[in-house]
N, C-alpha and C positions, 0 to 999 in steps of 0.2 A: 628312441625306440620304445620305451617304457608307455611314454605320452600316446603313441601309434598303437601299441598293444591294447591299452588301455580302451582308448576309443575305439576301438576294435572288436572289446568285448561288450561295448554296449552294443550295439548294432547286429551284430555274427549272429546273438539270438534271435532276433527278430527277423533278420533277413532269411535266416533257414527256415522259422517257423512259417513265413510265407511262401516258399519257395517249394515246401513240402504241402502245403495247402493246395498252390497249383498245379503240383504234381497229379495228385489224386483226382482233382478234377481233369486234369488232362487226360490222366489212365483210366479216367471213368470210374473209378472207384467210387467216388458219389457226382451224384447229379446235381444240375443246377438248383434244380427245386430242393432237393434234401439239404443242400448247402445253406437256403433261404431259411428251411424251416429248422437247421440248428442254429442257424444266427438270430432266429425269432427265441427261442429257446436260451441263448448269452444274453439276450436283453431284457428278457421277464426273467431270471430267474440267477443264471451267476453273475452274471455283473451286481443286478442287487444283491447279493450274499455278496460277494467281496465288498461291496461299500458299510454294508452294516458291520460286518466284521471289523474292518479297519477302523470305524465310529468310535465303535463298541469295545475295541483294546485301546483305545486312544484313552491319553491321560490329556482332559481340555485345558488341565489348568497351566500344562506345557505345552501341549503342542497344539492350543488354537493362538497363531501367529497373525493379529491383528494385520498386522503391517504386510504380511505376505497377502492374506488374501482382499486387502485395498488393490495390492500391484496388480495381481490377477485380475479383479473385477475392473478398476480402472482400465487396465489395458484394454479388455476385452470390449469395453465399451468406446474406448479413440479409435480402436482399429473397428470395427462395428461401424464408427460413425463418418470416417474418412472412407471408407468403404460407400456406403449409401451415398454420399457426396462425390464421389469419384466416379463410379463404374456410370448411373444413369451418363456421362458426361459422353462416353466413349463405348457403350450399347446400347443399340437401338430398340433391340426386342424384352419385352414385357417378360417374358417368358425367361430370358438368360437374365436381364439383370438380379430379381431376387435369387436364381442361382446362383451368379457369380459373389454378391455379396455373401452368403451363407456359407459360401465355398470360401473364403477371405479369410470370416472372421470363426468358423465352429471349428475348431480339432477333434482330433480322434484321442482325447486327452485320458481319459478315463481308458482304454484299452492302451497306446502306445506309450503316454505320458506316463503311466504307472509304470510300466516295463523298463523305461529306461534309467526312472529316478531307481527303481528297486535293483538294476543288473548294477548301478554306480554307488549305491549307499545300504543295498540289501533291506531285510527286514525293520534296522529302525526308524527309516523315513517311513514307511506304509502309514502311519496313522497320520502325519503332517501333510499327508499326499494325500489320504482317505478324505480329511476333513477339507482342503480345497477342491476337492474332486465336487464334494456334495453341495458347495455354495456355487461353487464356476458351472458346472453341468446345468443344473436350474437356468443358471445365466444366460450359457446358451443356447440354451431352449427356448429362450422369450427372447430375445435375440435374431436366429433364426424365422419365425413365427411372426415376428415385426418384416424380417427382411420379404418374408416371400407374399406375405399378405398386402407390404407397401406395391407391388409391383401384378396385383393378382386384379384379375376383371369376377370381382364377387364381393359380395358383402362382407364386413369386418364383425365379428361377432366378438366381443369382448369375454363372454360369457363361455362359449365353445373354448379357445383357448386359452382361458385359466385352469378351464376342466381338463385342457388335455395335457395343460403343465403337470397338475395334482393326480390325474393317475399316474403319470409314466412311474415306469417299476424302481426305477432310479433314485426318483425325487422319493417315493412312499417311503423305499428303502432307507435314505440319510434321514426324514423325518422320523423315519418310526426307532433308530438306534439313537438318535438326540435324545425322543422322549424316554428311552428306555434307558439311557445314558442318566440321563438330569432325575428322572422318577429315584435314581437309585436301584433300581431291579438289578436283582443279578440272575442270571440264567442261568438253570442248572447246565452241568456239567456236558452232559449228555448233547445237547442243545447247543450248547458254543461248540462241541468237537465235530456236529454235524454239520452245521453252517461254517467251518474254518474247510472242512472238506470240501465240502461244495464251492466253496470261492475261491480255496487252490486249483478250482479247472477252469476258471474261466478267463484268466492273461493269455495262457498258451492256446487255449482250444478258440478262442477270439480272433489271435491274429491267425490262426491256421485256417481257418474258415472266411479270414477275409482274403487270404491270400487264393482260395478258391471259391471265389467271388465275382474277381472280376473278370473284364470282356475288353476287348480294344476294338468293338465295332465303331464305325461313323465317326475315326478320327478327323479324316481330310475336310469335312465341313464342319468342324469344330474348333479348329485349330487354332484360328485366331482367340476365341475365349480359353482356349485349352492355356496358352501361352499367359495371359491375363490370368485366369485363376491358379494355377500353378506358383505362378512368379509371384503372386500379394501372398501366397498360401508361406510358402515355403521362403522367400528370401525376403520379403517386403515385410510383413508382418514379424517373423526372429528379429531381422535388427531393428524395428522400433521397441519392441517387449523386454530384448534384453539388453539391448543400449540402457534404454530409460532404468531398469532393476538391475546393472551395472553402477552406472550414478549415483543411484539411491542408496547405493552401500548393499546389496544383498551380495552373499557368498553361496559358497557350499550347496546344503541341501536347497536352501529357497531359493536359489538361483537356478537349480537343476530343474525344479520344478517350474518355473516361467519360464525354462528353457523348452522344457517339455510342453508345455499350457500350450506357447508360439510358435514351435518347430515341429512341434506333431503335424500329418496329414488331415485331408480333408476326412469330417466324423462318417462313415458308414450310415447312417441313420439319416443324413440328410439326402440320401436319394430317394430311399423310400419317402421321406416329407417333403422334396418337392413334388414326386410323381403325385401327392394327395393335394396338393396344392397348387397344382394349373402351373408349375414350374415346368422348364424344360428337364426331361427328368434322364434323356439320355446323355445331355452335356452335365446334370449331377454326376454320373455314373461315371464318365470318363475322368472327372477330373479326380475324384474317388483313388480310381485306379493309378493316372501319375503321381498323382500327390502323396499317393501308399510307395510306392517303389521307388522315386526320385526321393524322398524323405531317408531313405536308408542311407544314401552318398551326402545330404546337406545337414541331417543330424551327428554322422562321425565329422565333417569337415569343422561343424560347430562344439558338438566337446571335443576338439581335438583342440580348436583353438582357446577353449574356455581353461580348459587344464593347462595349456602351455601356458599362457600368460596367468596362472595360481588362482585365479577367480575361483574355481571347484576343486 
């Protein structure tokens, strides 16, 4: 009962916090577009305060874990690349393949994966979770951007996408707390209390606005890819990520976090990047949406199994 509680209280949070999301969009309370433009608003501005913050109380010379984040980027990259090898085998259209692959290998790690290592170990994973967050994210952003461009009718611009790796507010955000990290600076007080404010709102106010986000339009001719990116997202990709960093001897925290890196849903962000990228951008969206609410039933099924057998 303890093990069921437990795993219960990872999840409870985040399933309400979507579930009130939807809410509001169902009672109108905000609209589709307002919802767009505070999710634009989590990704320039709190999501980067919460990654600098995390950086930036990080102690590197504990909590940059070599070995964790090889698992992370390794993995991220076999599943990435049995993806690319797989899916063209069994979709025909240009258009789904680089969605389905992007939908395989990117989580929603940085909004879900953080919630769930912090509701199981609280405050002192945030910085061992901050600083995979800042290396994996990058990752799969060139990742992504590989998938959609392998399968896109247009020129490959090498030069475009490094620029669009190097602005996103994400990636500026970890470089710019490294440099200020490694510089030695210390930020006045005033300055760290504002930036710790501003990145306590953006886990809750994140999933709340992606829970009123989504759409179940144009399931019935989707369904076959729906079925495929759902199942590599959610079941296919957890047990290779956490089989292999089971093996490997990780526990505890750093297992909770390849837990999360692999069992998180599909990232939000990648719908708006296939829509700019000649992707099919409503088969993004939908899998978006299962892969957010069926993740709620295969994340508890998974730490529930993780704790019973004393792995976390």
């Amino acid at each position: 009962m303890e093990l069921f509680l437990t795993s219960l209280a990872v999840v409870l949070p985040l399933a309400l916090k979507l579930t009130l999301g939807y809410s509001i969009r169902r009672f109108g309370l905000l609209s589709k577009e307002a919802f767009r433009e505070v999710n634009g608003l989590i990704f320039s501005i709190f999501l980067p305060a919460l990654l600098f913050k995390n950086i930036y109380s990080s102690n590197l010379s504990r909590d940059f874990d070599i070995g964790l984040i090889l698992m992370a980027c390794g993995g991220l990259i076999v599943i990435f690349t049995l993806a690319m090898l797989i899916i063209p085998r069994i979709e025909k259209e240009n258009a789904k393949r680089g969605v389905l692959v992007q939908a395989i290998s990117r989580s929603n790690f940085i909004i879900f994966g953080s919630a769930v290592v912090h509701n199981l170990y609280g405050d002192s994973a945030d910085s061992l979770t901050g600083i995979v967050v800042s290396i994996a994210v990058p990752l799969i952003n060139i990742l992504s951007v590989i998938a959609l461009e392998s399968f896109r009718n247009a020129t490959f611009s090498l030069f475009k996408t490094l620029r669009g790796i190097l602005i996103n507010p994400i990636i500026m955000a970890a470089l710019s707390a490294y440099l200020i990290k490694i510089s030695g600076i210390i930020l006045p007080g005033f300055a760290f209390s504002f930036i710790s404010e501003v990145a306590s709102i953006a886990t809750p106010l994140a999933i709340i606005v992606l829970g009123g986000s989504v759409s179940y339009s144009h399931v019935e001719r989707n369904k076959i890819q729906l079925v495929i990116g759902t199942t590599g997202k959610l079941l296919i990709a957890p047990l290779l990520g956490i089989s292999a960093a089971v093996l490997l001897g990780f526990r505890n925290e750093g297992l909770v976090i390849i837990m999360s890196l692999f069992a998180s849903p599909t990232a939000v962000s990648s719908f708006p990047m296939a829509i700019r990228m000649n992707g099919d951008g409503e088969l993004a969206g939908l899998i978006v949406v299962f892969t957010t609410f069926l993740s709620i039933f295969t994340l508890f099924i998974i730490t529930f199994l993780l704790l019973m057998f004393g792995f976390i």
